[in-house]
C-alpha positions in Angstrom: -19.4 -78.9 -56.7 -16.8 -77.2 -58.9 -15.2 -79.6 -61.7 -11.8 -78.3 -60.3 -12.5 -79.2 -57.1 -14.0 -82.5 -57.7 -11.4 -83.8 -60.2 -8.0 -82.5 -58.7 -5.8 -79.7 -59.6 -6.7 -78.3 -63.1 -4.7 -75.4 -64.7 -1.7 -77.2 -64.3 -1.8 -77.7 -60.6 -1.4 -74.1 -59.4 -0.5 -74.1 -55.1 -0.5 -71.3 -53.3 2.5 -70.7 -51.0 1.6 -67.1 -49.3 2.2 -68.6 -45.3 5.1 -67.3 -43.7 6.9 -66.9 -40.7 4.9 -69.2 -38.0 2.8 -70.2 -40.7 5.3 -71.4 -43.2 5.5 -75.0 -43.9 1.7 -75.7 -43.7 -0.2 -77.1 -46.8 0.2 -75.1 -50.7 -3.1 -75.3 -51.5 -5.0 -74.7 -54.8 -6.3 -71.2 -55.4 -9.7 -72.8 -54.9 -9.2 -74.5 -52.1 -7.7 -71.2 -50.6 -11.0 -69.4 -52.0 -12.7 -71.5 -50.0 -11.1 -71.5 -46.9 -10.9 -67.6 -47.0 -14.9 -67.4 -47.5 -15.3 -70.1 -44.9 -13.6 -68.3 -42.5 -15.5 -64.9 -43.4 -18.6 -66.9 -42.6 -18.2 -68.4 -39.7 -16.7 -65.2 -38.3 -19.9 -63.4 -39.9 -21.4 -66.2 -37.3 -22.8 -67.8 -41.0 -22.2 -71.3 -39.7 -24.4 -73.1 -41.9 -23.0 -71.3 -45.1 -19.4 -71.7 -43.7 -20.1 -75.7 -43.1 -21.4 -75.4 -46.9 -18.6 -73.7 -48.6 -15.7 -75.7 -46.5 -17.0 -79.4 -47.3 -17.5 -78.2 -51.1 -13.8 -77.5 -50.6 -13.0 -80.5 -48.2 -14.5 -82.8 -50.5 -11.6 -82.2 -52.9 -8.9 -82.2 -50.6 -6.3 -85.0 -49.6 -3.8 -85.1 -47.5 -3.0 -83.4 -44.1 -5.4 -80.4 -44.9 -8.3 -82.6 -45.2 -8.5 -83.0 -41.6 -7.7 -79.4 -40.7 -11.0 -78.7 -43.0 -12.8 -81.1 -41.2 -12.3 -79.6 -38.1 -13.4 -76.4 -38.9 -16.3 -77.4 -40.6 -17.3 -79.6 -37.6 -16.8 -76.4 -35.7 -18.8 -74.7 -37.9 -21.8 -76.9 -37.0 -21.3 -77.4 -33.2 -22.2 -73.8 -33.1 -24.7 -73.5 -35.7 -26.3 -76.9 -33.2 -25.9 -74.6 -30.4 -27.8 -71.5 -32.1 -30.7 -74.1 -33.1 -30.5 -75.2 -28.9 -29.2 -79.0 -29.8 -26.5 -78.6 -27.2 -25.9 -82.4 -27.0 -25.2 -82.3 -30.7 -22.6 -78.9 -30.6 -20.9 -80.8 -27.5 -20.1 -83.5 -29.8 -19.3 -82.0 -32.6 -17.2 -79.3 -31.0 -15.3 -81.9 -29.3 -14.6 -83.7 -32.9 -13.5 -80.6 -34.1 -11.1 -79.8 -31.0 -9.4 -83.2 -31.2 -8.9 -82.3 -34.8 -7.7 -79.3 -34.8 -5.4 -80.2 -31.7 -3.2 -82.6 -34.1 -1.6 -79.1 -36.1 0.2 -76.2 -35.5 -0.9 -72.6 -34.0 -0.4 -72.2 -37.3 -1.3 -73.7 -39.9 -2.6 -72.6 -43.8 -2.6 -69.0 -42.3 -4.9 -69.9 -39.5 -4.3 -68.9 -36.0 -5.3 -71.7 -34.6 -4.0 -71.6 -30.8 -6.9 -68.8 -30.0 -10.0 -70.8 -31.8 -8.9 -74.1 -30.1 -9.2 -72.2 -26.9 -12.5 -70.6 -27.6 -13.8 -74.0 -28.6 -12.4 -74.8 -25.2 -14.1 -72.6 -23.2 -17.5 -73.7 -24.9 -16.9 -76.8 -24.1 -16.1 -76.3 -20.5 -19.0 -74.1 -19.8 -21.1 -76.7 -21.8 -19.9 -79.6 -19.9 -20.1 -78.0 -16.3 -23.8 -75.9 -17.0 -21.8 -72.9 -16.3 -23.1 -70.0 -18.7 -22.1 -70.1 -22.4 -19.5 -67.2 -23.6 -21.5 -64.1 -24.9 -19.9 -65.1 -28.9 -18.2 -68.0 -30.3 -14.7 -67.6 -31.0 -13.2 -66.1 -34.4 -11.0 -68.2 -37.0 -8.0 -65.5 -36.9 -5.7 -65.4 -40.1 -1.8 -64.6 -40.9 -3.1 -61.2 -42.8 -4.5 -60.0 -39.9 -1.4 -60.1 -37.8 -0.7 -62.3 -34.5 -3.9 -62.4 -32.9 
């Protein structure tokens, strides 16, 4: 883990502030922590769940706060499906529904994370988990404010 990240804010505790419009108001997090959450989002949209579950508790770790359970969640997202690819669909039921209940406590969006769609996607893996119904040909994407409303 990265001295910064384990110890708190060093370099004079730079946030970052870049969320606007539906996303203003969420967390200022540290340029690391944003580094971070930008790769861990590239993963797990590269469908790099194991990597993404890496990089975000590295960051989650260090985080306190309201964020640290918006981290959580993703990263527990980040496993349910990397339990599904690996066929332990008991284990991405659960871990998918952790991350839901998470996820359900913040805002569509929040630290420039469109969260409304990946809730739903998590959703509809968990519906079609629950009632044997067939699983959705991909898992959902973690959508961002740069890329527009989703």
């Amino acid at each position: 883990m990265s001295k910064s990240l384990s110890q708190g804010r060093e370099g004079g505790g730079t946030r970052d502030r870049r969320a606007t419009g539906a996303f203003a108001g969420g967390p200022a997090l540290s340029g690391e922590e944003r580094a971070a959450l930008e790769a861990g989002i590239a993963q797990f949209n590269d469908r790099l769940f194991f990597e993404c579950h890496d990089t975000l508790e590295e960051a989650w770790s260090g985080v306190r706060g309201a964020p640290r359970d918006f981290f959580q969640g993703l990263i527990q997202a980040a496993v349910g499906f990397y339990h599904l690819g690996n066929g332990n669909r008991p284990g991405a039921r659960t871990l998918l529904r952790r991350s839901l209940a998470r996820l359900q406590r913040y805002p569509e969006g929040y630290a420039g994370v469109h969260l409304a769609p990946l809730r739903d996607g998590i959703g509809e893996w968990l519906a079609a988990l629950d009632s044997g119904a067939p699983l959705p040909p991909r898992p959902p994407r973690i959508g961002t404010a740069g890329e527009g409303a989703p």
